[in-house]
C-alpha positions in Angstrom: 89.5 53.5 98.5 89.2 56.3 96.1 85.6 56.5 96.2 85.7 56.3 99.5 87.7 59.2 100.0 86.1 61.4 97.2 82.5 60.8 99.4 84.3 62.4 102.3 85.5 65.0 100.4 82.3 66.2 99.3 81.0 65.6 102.5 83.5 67.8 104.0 82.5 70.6 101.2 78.9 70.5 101.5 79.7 71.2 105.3 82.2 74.2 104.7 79.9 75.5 102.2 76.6 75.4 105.4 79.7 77.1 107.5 80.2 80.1 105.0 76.1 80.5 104.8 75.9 80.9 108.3 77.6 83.9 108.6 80.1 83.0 111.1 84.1 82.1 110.3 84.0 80.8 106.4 85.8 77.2 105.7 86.8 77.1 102.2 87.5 73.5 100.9 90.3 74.2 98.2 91.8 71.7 95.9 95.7 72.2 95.0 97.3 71.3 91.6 100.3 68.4 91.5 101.0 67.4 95.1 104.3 66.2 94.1 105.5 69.6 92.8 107.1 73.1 94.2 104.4 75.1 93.5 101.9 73.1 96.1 104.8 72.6 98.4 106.5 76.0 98.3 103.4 78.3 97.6 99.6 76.7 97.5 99.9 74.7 101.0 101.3 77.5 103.1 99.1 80.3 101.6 96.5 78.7 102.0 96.8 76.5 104.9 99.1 79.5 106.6 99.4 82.9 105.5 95.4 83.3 104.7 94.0 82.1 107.9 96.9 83.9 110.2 95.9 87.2 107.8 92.0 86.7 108.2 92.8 86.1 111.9 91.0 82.9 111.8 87.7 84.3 110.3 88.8 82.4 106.9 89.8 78.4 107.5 90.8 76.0 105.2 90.9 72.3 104.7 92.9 71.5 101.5 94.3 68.3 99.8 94.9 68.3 95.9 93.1 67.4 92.6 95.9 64.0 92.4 95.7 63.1 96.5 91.5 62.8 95.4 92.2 60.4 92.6 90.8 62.8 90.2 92.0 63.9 86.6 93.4 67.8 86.4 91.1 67.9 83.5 88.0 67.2 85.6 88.6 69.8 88.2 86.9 73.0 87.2 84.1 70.6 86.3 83.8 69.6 89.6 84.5 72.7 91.3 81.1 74.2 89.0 78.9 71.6 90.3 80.1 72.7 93.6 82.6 69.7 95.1 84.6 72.6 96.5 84.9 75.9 96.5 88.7 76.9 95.3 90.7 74.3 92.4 93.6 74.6 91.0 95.0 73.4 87.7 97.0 73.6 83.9 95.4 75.9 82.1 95.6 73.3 78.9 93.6 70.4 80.9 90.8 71.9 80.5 91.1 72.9 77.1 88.2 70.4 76.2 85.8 71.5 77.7 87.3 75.4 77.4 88.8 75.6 74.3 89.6 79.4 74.6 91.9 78.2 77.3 94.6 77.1 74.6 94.9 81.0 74.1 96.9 81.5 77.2 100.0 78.4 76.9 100.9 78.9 73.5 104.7 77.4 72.6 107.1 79.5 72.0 104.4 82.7 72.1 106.7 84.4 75.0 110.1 83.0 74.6 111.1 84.5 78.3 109.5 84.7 81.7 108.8 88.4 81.8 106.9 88.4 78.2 105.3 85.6 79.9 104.3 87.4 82.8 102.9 90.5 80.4 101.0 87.9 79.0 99.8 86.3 81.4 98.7 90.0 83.2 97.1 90.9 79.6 95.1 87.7 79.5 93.9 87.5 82.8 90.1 89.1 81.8 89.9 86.4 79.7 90.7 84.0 81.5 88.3 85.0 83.7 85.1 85.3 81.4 86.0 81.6 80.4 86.3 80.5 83.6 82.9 82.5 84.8 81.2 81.1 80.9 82.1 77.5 81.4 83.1 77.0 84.9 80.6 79.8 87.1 83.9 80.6 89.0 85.8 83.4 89.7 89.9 83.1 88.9 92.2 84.3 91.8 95.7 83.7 90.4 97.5 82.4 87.4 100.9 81.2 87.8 103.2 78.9 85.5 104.8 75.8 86.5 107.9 77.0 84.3 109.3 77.2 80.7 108.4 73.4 79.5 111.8 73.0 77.5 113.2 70.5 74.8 115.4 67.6 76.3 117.1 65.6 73.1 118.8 62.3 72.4 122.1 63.7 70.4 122.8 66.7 68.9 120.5 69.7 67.5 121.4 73.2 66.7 118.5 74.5 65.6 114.5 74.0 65.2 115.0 72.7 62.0 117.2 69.7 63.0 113.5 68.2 64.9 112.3 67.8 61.4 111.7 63.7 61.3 112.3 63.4 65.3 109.3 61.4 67.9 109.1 64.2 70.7 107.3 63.7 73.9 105.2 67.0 74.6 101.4 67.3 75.3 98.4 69.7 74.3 96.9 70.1 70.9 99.3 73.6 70.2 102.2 71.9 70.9 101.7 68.8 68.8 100.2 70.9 66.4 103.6 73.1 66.4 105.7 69.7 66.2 103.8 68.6 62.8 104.5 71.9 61.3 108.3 71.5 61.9 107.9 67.8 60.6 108.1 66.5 63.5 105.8 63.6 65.3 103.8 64.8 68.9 104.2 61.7 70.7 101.6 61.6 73.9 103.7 59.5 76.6 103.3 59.8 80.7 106.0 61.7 82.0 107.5 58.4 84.6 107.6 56.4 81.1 109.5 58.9 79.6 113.5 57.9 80.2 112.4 54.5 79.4 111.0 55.3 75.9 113.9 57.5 75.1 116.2 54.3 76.3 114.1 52.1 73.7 113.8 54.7 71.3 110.4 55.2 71.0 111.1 58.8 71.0 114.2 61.2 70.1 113.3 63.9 72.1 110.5 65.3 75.0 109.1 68.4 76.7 109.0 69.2 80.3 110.3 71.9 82.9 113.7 71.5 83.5 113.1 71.3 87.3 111.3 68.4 86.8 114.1 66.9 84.2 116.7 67.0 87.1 114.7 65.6 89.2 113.4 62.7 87.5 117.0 62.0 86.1 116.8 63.0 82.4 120.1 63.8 82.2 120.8 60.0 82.3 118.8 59.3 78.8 119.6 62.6 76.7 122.5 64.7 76.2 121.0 68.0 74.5 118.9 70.9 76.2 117.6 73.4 73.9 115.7 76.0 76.7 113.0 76.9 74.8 109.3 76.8 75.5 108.8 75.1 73.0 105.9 73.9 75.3 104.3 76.5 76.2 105.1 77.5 80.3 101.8 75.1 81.6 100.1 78.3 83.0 97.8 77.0 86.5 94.6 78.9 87.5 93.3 79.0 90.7 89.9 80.0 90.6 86.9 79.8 93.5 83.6 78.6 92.8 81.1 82.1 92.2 78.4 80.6 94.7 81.6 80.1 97.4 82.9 83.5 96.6 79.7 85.3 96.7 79.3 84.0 100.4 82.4 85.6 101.5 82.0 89.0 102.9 83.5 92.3 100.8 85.9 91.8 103.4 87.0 88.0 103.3 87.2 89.0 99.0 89.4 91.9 99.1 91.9 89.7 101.8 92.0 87.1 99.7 92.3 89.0 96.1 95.1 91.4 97.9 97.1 89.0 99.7 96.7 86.3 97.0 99.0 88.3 94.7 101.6 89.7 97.4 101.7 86.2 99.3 101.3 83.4 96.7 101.6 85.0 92.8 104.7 87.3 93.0 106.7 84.8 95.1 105.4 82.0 92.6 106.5 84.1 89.6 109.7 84.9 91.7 110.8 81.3 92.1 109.9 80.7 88.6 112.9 82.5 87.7 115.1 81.5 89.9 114.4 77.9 89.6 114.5 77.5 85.9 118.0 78.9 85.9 119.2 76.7 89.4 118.0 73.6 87.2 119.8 74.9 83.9 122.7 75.5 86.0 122.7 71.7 87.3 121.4 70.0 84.3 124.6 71.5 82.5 127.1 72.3 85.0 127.4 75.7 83.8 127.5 77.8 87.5 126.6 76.3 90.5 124.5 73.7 91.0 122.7 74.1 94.3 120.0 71.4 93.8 122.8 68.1 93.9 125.3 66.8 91.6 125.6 68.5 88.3 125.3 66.9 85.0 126.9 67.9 81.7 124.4 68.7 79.4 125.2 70.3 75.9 123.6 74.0 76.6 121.8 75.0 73.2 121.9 78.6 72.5 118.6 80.1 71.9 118.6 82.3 68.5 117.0 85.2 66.9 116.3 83.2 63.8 114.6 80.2 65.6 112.2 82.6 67.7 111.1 84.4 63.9 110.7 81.4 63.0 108.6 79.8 65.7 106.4 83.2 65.4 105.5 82.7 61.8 104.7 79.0 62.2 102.2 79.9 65.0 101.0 82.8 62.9 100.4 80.6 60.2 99.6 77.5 61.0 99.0 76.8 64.7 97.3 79.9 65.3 94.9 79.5 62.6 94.0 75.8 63.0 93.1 77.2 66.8 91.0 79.9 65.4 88.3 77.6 63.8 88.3 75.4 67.0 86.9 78.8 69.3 85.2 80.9 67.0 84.3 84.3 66.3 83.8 85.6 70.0 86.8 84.2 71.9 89.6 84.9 68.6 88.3 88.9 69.0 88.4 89.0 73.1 92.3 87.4 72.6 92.9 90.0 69.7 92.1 92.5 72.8 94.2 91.0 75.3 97.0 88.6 74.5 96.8 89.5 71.3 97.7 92.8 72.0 100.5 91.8 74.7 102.3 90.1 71.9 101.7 92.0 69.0 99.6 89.5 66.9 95.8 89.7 65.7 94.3 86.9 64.4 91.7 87.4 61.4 88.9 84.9 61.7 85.9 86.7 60.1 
């Protein structure tokens, strides 16, 4: 069933792709991240499916579905979309870090501990990001937007960083696991729908996600202690269109899309971001009001000044470094120039 559905797909972007070189109305065939989550449904689907071919006045159609709906991995998207199995993907930033190591620059934990250094960051990186994505990928990136703050859910009490030394924490990507070991603590790599059921069995003491997503799936049920700090990273997604796709668009199909892409998809995105990190705080501890269903009681953990110098010297001395070897020379210099600069670090590899 799913190869028969990933044949129709690419038969379906072959065809777009014959539509854009033939100089009439352009079909892009554009692959959304998680189906299942608010970013698709609030902001992908109806900018893409809606507010872009409304602006274009029909001169730009889409056909979209998502990278999970094909039956493909979010690692294997940018892949695709280079060999030209569509023209605009979607994804985490840290899927793809295997085959784009420089990547891991962009989602590092606890790097920018709230959603407007994130932003700066984010904004800083974005040239980067780009000369990856156009190295590795021959694409062009359009939009970078996080799912949210990927926070720390626990089994019992903690106060501090220090109390995860000896813990089993759920969290994923090399940075983070590699920040967990430096507390003395164990990365565990678990899928997120097994995750109330290890922490019932206790396979694990703790995990990482978005606290969205937490609510949603109930993790109020299996732990008792949030501690809201991306201690994760914020699981950055790039949208990026393949260069070939892009370079068939007329200078006037680009600028639509590369204007209205940031008033009609990224602000809003970044907006929400905000707004729903603290509506699922709100819920998950039943401090304010809970407007997403019945609130929980969470202990709240109180973010301080002494964990976030300490998070920044373990990434400038250990995680940071360890990342440096993996990239080399080239990509540690163009981050010294961008993030680098956003966050006031500069990394030394000679």
């Amino acid at each position: 069933m799913k190869n028969s559905l990933f044949a129709i797909l690419v038969t379906t972007a072959l065809a777009s792709t014959c539509a854009v070189s033939a100089g009439h109305a352009s079909e892009l065939f554009v692959v959304g991240s998680w189906s299942m989550q608010e970013l698709h449904k609030k902001f992908e689907v109806p900018f893409w499916t809606q507010d872009l071919p409304a602006e274009s006045n029909g001169q730009i159609k889409v056909k979209m579905t998502t990278f999970n709906q094909m039956g493909i991995k979010g690692s294997d998207v940018f892949r695709l979309l280079r060999n030209g199995v569509f023209d605009v993907g979607m994804t985490v930033a840290d899927y793809e870090v295997g085959d784009a190591p420089a990547l891991a620059g962009v989602d590092i934990p606890l790097l920018t501990p709230t959603l407007k250094q994130e932003r700066r960051m984010i904004k800083a990186a974005f040239p980067l990001v780009n000369t990856v994505m156009k190295d590795r990928f021959h694409a062009k990136v359009l939009a970078i937007v996080p799912y949210g703050p990927q926070v720390l859910f626990c089994k019992g009490n903690i106060h501090s960083l220090s109390d995860l030394k000896g813990k089993k924490i759920r969290g994923a990507g090399r940075m983070t696991t590699d920040f967990l070991e430096s507390l003395g603590a164990t990365g565990v790599n678990i899928p997120f729908s097994e995750v109330p059921g290890a922490l019932q069995r206790g396979v694990i003491d703790c995990a990482i996600t978005g606290p969205l997503a937490a609510y949603t799936a109930g993790w109020y049920q299996v732990t008792n202690t949030l501690y809201p700090i991306p201690l994760g990273g914020w699981d950055p997604v790039i949208t990026a269109i393949n260069l070939d796709a892009w370079n068939k668009l007329s200078p006037r199909q680009q600028h639509l899309i590369t204007t209205k892409i940031k008033t009609q998809f990224e602000d809003p995105a970044w907006q929400y971001v905000g707004t729903s990190t603290n509506q699922s705080i709100a819920c998950l501890t039943g401090q304010g009001i809970c407007v997403l269903g019945k609130p929980a009681h969470m202990k709240l953990v109180k973010v301080t000044q002494a964990d976030l110098s300490k998070a920044r010297q373990i990434l400038i001395n250990q995680v940071l470094p360890s990342w440096e070897h993996r990239v080399g020379k080239k990509w540690v210099e163009r981050w010294n120039q961008s993030v680098g600069k956003a966050v006031d670090i500069r990394l030394s590899r000679n």
